[in-house]
PASEBA-1860 file (N, C-alpha, C; in nm, 3 decimals):
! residues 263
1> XXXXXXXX> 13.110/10.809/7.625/13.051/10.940/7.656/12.920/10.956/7.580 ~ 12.816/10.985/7.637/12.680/11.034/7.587/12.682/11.171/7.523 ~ 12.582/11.164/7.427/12.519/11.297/7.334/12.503/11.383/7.446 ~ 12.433/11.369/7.597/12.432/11.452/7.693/12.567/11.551/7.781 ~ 12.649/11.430/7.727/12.770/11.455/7.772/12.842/11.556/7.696 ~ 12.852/11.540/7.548/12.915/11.592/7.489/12.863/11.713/7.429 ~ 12.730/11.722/7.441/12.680/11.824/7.399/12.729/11.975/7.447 ~ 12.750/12.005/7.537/12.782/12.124/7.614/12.933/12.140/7.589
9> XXXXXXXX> 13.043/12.020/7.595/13.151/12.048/7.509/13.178/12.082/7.403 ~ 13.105/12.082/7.316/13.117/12.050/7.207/13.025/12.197/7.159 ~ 12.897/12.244/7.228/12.902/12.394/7.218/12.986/12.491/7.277 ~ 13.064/12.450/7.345/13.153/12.584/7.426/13.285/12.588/7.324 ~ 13.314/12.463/7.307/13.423/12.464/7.177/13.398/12.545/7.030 ~ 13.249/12.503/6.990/13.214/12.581/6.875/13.193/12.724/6.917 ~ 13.154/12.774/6.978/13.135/12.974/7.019/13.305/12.942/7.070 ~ 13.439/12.912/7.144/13.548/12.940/7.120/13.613/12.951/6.980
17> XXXXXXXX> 13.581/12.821/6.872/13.653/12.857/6.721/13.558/12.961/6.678 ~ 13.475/12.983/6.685/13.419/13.107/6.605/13.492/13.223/6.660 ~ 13.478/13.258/6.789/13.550/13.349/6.831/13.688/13.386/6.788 ~ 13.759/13.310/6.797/13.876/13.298/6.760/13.896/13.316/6.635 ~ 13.810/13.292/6.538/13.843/13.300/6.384/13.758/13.412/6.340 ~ 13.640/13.498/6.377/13.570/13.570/6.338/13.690/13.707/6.366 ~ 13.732/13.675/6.511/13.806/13.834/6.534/13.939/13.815/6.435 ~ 14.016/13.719/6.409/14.129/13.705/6.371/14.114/13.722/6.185
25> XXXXXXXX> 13.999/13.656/6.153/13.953/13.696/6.017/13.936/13.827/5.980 ~ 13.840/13.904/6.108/13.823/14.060/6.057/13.975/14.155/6.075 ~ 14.020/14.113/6.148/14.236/14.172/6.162/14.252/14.188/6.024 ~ 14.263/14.018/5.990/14.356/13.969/5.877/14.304/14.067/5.760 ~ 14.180/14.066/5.735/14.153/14.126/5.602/14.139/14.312/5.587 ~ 14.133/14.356/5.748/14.181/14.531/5.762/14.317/14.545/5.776 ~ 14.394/14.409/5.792/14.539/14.443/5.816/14.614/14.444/5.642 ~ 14.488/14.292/5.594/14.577/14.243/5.434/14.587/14.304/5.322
33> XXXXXXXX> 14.426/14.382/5.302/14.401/14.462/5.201/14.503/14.575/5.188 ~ 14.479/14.622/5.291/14.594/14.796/5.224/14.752/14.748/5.195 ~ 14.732/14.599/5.249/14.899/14.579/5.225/14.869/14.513/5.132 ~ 14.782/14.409/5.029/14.816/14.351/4.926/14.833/14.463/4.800 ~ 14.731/14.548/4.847/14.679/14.666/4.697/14.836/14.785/4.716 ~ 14.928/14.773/4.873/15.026/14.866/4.827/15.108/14.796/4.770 ~ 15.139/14.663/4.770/15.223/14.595/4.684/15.210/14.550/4.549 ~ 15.095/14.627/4.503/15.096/14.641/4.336/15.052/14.778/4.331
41> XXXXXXXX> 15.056/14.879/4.379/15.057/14.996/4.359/15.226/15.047/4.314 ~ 15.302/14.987/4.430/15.442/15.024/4.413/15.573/14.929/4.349 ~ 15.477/14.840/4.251/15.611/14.754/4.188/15.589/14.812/4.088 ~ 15.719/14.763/4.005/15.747/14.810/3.883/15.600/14.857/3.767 ~ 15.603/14.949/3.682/15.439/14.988/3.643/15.336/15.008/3.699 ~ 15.342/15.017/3.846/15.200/15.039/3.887/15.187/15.202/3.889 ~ 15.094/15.254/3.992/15.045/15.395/4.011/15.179/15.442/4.111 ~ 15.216/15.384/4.198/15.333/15.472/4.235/15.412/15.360/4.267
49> XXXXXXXX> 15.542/15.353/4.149/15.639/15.254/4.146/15.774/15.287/4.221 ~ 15.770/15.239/4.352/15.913/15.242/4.418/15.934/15.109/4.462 ~ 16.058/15.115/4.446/16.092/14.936/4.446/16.156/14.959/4.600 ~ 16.248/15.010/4.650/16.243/15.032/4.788/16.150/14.975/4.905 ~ 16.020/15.040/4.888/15.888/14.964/4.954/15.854/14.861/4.907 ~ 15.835/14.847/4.772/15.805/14.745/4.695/15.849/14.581/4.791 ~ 15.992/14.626/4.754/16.107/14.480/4.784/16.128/14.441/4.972 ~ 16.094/14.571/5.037/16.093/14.580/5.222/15.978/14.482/5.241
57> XXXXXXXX> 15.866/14.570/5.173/15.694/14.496/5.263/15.730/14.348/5.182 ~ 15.744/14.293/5.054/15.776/14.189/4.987/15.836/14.085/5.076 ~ 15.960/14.115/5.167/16.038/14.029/5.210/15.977/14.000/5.306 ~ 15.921/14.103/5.400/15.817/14.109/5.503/15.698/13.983/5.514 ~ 15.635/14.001/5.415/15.550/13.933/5.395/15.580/13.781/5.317 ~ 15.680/13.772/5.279/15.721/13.628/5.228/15.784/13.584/5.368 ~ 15.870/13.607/5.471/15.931/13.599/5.584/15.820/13.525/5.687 ~ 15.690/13.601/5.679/15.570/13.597/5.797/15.479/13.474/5.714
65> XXXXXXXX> 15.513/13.465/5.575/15.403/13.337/5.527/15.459/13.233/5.538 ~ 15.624/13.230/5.528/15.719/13.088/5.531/15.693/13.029/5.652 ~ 15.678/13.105/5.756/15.674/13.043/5.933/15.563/12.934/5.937 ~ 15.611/12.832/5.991/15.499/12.754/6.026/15.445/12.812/6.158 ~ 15.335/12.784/6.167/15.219/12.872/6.225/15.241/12.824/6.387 ~ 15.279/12.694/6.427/15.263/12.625/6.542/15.432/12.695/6.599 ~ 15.520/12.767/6.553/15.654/12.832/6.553/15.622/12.977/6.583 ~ 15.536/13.029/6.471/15.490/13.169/6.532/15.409/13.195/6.673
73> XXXXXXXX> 15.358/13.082/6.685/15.280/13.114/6.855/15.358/13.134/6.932 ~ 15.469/13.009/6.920/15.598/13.016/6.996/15.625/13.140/7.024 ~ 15.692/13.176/6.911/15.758/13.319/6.920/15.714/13.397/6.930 ~ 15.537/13.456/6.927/15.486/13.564/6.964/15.462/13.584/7.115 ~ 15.462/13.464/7.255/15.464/13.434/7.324/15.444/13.595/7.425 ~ 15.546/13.632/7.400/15.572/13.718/7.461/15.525/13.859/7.423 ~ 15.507/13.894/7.285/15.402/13.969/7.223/15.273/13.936/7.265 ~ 15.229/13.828/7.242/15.058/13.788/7.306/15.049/13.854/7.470
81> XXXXXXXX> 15.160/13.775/7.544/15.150/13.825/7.667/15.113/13.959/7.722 ~ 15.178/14.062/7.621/15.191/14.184/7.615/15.099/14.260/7.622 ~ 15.002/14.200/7.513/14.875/14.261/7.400/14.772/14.235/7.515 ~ 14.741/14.088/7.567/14.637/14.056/7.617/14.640/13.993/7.722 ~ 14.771/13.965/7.820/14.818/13.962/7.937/14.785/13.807/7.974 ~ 14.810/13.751/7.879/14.798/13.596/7.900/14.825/13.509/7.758 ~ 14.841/13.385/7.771/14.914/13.289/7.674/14.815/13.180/7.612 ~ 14.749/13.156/7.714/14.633/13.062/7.681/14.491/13.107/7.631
89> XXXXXXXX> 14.415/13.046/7.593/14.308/13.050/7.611/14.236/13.144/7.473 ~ 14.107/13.125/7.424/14.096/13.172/7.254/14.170/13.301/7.245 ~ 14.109/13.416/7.338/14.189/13.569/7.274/14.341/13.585/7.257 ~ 14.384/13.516/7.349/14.573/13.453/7.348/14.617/13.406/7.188 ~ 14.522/13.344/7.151/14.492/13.253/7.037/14.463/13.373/6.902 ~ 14.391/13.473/6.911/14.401/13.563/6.819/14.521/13.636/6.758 ~ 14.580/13.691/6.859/14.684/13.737/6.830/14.792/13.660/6.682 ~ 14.848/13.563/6.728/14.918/13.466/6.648/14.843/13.442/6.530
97> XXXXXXXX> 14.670/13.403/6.525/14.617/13.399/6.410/14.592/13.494/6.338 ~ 14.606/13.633/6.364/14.599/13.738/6.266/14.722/13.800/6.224 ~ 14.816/13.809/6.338/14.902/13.782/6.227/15.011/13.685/6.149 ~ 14.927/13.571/6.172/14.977/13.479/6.057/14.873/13.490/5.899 ~ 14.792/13.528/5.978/14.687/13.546/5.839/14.693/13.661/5.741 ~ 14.765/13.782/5.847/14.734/13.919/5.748/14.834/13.883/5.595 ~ 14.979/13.835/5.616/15.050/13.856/5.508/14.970/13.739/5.420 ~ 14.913/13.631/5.481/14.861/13.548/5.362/14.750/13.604/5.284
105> XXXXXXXX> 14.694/13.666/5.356/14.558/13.729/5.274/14.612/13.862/5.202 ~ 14.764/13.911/5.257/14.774/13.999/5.129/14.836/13.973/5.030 ~ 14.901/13.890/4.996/14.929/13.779/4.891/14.846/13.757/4.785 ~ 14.708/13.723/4.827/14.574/13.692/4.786/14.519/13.828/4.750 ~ 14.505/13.908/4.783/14.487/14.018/4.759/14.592/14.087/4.617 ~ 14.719/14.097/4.691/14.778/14.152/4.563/14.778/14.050/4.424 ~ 14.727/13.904/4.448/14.732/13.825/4.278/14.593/13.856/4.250 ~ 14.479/13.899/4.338/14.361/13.948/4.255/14.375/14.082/4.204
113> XXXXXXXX> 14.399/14.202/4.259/14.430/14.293/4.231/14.503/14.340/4.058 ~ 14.629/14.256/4.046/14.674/14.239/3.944/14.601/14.201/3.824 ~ 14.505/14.073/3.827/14.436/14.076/3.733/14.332/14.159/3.649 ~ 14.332/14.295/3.733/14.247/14.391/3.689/14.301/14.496/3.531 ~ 14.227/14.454/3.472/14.252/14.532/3.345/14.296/14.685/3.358 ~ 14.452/14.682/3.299/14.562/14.796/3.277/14.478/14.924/3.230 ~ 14.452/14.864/3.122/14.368/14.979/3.071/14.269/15.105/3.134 ~ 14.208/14.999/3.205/14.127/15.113/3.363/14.204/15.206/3.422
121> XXXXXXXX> 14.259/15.130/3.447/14.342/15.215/3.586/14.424/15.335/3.446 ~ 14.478/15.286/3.317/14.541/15.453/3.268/14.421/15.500/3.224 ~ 14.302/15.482/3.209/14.186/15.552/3.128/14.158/15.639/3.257 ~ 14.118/15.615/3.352/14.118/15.710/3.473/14.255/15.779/3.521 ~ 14.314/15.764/3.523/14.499/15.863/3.523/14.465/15.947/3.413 ~ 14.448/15.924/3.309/14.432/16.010/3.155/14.326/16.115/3.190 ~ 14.240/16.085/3.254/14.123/16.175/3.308/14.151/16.252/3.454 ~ 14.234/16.283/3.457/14.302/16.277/3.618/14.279/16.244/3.716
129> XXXXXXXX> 14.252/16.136/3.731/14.225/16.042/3.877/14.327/16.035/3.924 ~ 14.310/16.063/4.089/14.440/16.028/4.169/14.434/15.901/4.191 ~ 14.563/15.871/4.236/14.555/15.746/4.335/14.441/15.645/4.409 ~ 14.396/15.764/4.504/14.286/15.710/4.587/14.178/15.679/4.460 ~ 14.169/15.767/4.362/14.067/15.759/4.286/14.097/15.636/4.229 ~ 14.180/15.571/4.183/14.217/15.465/4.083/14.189/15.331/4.185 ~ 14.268/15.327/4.349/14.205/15.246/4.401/14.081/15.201/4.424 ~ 13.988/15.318/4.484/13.819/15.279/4.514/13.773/15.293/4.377
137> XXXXXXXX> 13.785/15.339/4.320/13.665/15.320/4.135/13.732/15.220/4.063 ~ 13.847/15.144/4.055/13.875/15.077/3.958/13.915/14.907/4.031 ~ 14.058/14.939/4.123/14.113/14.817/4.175/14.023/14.718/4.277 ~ 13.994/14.776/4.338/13.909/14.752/4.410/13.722/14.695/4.362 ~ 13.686/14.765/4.324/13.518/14.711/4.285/13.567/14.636/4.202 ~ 13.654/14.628/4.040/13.704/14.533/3.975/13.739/14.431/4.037 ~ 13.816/14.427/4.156/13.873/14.285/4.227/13.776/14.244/4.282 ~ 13.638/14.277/4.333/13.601/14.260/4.472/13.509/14.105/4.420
145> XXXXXXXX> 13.518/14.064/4.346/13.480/13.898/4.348/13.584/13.818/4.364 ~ 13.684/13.869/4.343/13.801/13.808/4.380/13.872/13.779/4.511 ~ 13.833/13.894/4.547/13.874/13.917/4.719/13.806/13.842/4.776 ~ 13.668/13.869/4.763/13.518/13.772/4.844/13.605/13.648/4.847 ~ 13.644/13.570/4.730/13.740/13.440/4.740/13.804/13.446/4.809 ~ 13.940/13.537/4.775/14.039/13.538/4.859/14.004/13.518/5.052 ~ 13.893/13.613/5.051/13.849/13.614/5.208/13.840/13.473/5.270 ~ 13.702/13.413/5.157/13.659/13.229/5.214/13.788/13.204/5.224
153> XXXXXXXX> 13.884/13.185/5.152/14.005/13.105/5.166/14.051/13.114/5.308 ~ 14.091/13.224/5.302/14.164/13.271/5.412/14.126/13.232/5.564 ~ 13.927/13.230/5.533/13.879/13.213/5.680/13.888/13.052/5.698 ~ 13.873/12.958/5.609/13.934/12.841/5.580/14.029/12.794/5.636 ~ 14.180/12.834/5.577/14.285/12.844/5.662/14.280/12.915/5.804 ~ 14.219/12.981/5.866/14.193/12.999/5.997/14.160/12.949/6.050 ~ 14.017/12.826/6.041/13.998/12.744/6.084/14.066/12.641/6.118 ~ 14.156/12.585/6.012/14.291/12.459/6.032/14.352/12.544/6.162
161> XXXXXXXX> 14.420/12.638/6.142/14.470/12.670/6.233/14.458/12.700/6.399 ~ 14.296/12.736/6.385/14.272/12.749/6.531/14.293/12.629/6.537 ~ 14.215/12.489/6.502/14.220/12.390/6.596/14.366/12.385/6.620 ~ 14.475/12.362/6.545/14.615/12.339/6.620/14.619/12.465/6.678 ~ 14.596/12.590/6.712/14.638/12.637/6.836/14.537/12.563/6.950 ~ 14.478/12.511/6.935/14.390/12.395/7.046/14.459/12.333/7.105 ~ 14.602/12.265/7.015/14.667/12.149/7.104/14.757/12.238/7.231 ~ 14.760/12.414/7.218/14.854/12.458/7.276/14.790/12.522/7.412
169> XXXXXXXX> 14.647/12.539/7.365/14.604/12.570/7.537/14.484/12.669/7.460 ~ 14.455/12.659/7.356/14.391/12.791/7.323/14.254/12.768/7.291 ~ 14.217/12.638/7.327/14.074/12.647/7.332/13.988/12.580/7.205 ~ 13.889/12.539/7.163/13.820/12.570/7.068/13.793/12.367/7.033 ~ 13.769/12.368/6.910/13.723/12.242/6.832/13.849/12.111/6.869 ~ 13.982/12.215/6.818/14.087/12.128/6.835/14.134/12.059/6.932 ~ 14.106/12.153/7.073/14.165/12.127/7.184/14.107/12.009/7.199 ~ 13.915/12.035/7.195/13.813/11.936/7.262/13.824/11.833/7.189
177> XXXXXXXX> 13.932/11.841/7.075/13.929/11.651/6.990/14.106/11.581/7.058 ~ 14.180/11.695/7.092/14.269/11.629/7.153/14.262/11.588/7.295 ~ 14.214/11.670/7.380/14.220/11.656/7.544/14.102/11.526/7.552 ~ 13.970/11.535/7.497/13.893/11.435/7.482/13.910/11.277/7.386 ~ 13.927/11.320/7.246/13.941/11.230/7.135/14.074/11.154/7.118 ~ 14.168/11.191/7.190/14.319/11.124/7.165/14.372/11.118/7.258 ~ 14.363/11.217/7.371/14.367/11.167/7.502/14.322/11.038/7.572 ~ 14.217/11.087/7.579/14.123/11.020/7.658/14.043/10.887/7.593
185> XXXXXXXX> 14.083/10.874/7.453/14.021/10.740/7.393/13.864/10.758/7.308 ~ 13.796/10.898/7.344/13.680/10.920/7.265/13.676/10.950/7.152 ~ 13.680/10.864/7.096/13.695/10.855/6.968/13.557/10.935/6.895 ~ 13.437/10.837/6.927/13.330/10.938/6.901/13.326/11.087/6.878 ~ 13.366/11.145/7.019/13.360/11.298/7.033/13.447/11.318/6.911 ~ 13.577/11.295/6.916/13.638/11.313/6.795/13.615/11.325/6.636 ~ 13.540/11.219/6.611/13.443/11.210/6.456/13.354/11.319/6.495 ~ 13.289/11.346/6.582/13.214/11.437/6.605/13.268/11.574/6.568
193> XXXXXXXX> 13.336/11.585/6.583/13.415/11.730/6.579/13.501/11.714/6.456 ~ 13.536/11.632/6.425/13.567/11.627/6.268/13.462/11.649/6.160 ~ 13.322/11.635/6.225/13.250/11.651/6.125/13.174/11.783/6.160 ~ 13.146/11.834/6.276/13.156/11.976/6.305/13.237/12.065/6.208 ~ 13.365/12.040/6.205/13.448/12.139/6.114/13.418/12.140/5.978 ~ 13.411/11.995/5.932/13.378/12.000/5.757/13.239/12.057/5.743 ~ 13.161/12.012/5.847/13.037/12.137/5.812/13.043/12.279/5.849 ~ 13.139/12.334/5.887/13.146/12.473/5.865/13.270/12.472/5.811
201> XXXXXXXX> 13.316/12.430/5.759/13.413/12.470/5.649/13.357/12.491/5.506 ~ 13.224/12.388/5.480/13.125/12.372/5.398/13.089/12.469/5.351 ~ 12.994/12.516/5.531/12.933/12.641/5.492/12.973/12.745/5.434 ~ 13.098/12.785/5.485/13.152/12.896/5.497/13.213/12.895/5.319 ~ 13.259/12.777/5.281/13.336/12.768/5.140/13.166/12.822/5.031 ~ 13.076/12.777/5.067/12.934/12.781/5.011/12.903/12.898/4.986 ~ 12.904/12.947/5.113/12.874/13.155/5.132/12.891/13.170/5.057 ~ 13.075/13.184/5.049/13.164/13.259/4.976/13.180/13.226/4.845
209> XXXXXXXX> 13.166/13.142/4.800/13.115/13.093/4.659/13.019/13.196/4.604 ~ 12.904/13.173/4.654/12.764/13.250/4.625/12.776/13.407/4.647 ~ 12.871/13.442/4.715/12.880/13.606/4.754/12.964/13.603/4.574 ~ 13.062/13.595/4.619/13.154/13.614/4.505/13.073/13.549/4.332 ~ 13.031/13.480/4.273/12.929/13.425/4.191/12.839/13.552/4.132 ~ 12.779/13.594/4.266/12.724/13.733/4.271/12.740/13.856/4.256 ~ 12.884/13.874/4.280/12.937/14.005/4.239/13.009/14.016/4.157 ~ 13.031/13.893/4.054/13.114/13.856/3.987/13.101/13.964/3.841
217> XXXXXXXX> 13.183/14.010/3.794/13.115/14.115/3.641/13.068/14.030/3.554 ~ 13.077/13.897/3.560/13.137/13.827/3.451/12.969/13.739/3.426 ~ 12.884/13.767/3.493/12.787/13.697/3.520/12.672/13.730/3.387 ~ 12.636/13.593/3.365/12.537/13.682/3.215/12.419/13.712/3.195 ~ 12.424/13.814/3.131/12.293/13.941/3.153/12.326/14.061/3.221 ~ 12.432/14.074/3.254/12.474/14.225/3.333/12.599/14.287/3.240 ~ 12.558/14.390/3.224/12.633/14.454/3.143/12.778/14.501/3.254 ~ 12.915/14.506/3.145/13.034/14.467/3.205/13.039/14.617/3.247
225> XXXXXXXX> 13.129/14.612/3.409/13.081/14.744/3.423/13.230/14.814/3.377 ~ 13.320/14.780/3.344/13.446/14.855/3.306/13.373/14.906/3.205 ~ 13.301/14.838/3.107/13.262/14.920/2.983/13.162/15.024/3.019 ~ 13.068/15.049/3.141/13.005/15.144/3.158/13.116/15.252/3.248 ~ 13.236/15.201/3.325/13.251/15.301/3.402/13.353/15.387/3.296 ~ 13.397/15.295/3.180/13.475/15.406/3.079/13.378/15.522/2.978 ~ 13.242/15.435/2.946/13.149/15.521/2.927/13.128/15.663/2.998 ~ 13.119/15.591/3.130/13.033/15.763/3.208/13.174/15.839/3.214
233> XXXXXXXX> 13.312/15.798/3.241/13.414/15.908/3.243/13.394/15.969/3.140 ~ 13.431/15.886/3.020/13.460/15.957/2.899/13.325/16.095/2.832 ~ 13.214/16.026/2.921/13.078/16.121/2.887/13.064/16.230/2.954 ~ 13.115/16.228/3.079/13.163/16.309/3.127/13.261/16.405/3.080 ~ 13.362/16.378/3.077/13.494/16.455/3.025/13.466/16.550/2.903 ~ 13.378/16.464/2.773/13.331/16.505/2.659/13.234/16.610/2.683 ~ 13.145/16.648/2.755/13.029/16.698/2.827/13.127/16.855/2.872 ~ 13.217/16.833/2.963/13.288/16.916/3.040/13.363/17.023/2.940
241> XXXXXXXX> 13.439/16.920/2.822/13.498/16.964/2.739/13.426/17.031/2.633 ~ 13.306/17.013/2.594/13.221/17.114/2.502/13.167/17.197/2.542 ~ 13.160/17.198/2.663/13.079/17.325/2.741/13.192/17.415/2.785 ~ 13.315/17.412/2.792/13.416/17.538/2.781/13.477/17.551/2.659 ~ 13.465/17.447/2.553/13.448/17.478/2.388/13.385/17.541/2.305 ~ 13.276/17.514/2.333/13.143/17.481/2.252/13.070/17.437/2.268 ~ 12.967/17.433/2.157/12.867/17.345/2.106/12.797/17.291/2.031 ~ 12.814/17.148/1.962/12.870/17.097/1.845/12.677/17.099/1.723
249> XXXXXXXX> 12.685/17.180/1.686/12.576/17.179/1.589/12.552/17.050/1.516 ~ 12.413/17.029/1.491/12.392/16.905/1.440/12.468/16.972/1.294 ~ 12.493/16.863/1.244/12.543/16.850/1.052/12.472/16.805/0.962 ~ 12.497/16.807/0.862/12.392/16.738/0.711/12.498/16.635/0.720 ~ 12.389/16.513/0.695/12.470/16.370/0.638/12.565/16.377/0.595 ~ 12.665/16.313/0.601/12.827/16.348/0.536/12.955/16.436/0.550 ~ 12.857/16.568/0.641/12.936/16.682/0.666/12.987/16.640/0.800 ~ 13.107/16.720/0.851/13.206/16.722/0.967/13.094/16.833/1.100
257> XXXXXXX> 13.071/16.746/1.218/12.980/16.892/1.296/13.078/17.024/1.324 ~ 12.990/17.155/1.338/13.058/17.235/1.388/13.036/17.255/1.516 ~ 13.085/17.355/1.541/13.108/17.379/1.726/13.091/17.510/1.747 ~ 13.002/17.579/1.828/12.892/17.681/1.836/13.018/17.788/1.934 ~ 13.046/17.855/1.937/13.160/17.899/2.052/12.986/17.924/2.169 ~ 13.079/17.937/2.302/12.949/17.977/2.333/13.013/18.082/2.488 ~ 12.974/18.186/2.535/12.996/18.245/2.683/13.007/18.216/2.805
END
């Protein structure tokens, strides 16, 4: 088979795996997040500890990551059918990949999450932050170099996976290395498309490197921002609190300040 030949296969395959993994990626990570961050919200010590939910979504999500993935197509069969009125072909192909992906990416989610310093999250409770407040100002911007990872990973593993939903009818990189490359003896096309994938697996591992690198706190020359965001609460709070107190008069060297009452 000629470069002429394969060329046009070999683009209709690449816009099918993208397709297939761009929609199933954006699922996975609006489906994973609120479920990784409620499964350390509600275990033991977190902001709202019920083990009830805790141990349900837990089993849930260990249940949906154990499945091998080429088993869940199987069995969603009839769910896919449902959703998008057909079995084959990339959007057939979404279905099964998002949700095989959501519980893995909330997995990933809830072990970044966790690593976020305790201390935050009660320094804002102590100041009365709700919930929501403790998620978006603390768990969250704290994790979010972590997640950026978690994400590459995830879209990573989506990729493996579309191509084997390829061998099942669903289109994309995989199909065009089996129906062509192992079928049919083209071996070429095959290396071809093996090396198609490692270069966007490349890319994509590269991005996400550099996104995350970037938003990382940890990076040097940027001041850490837990230590500024306990700053501005606490400057705040202090601010709030002398102005329905007082107001603290300068002192002579050595002396204790006083505090002005004020109207």
């Amino acid at each position: 088979m000629t470069w002429s030949e394969m060329q046009p296969l070999l683009q209709q395959a690449c816009l099918e795996t993208l397709w297939m993994v761009g929609w199933s990626a954006a699922i996975a990570i609006v489906g994973g997040l609120p479920l990784g961050v409620l499964l350390v919200l509600t275990d033991r010590g977190g902001v709202l500890p019920n083990v009830v939910v805790n141990k349900v979504v837990g089993q849930v999500v260990n249940i949906a990551r154990s499945m091998p993935f080429i088993i869940l197509m199987v069995a969603l069969i009839s769910f896919t059918r449902a959703i998008v009125g057909t079995t084959i072909g990339p959007a057939a192909a979404i279905v099964p990949l998002a949700i095989g992906a959501i519980p893995f990416y909330a997995r990933l989610v809830e072990t970044s999450v966790r690593e976020v310093d305790g201390g935050l999250v009660e320094a804002v409770q102590a100041m009365g932050g709700s919930t929501w407040t403790v998620v978006r100002k603390v768990l969250l911007p704290e994790s979010l170099p972590s997640l950026i990872s978690s994400a590459t990973t995830t879209i990573v593993a989506l990729i493996g996976y579309s191509a084997m939903a390829g061998t099942v009818g669903a289109g994309g990189l995989g199909d065009l290395a089996v129906r062509y490359g192992y079928q049919r003896f083209e071996t070429q096309l095959m290396w071809v498309t093996v090396a198609i994938l490692a270069v966007v697996i490349s890319v994509i591992q590269f991005a996400g490197d550099i996104a995350a690198r970037a938003l990382s706190h940890r990076s040097p020359g940027s001041a850490a921002p837990r230590l500024m965001l306990l700053r501005s609460r606490t400057g705040s709070a202090f601010t709030a609190g002398t102005q329905a107190a007082g107001t603290a008069e300068p002192a002579e060297p050595g002396e204790p300040a006083q505090l002005t009452k004020t109207s």
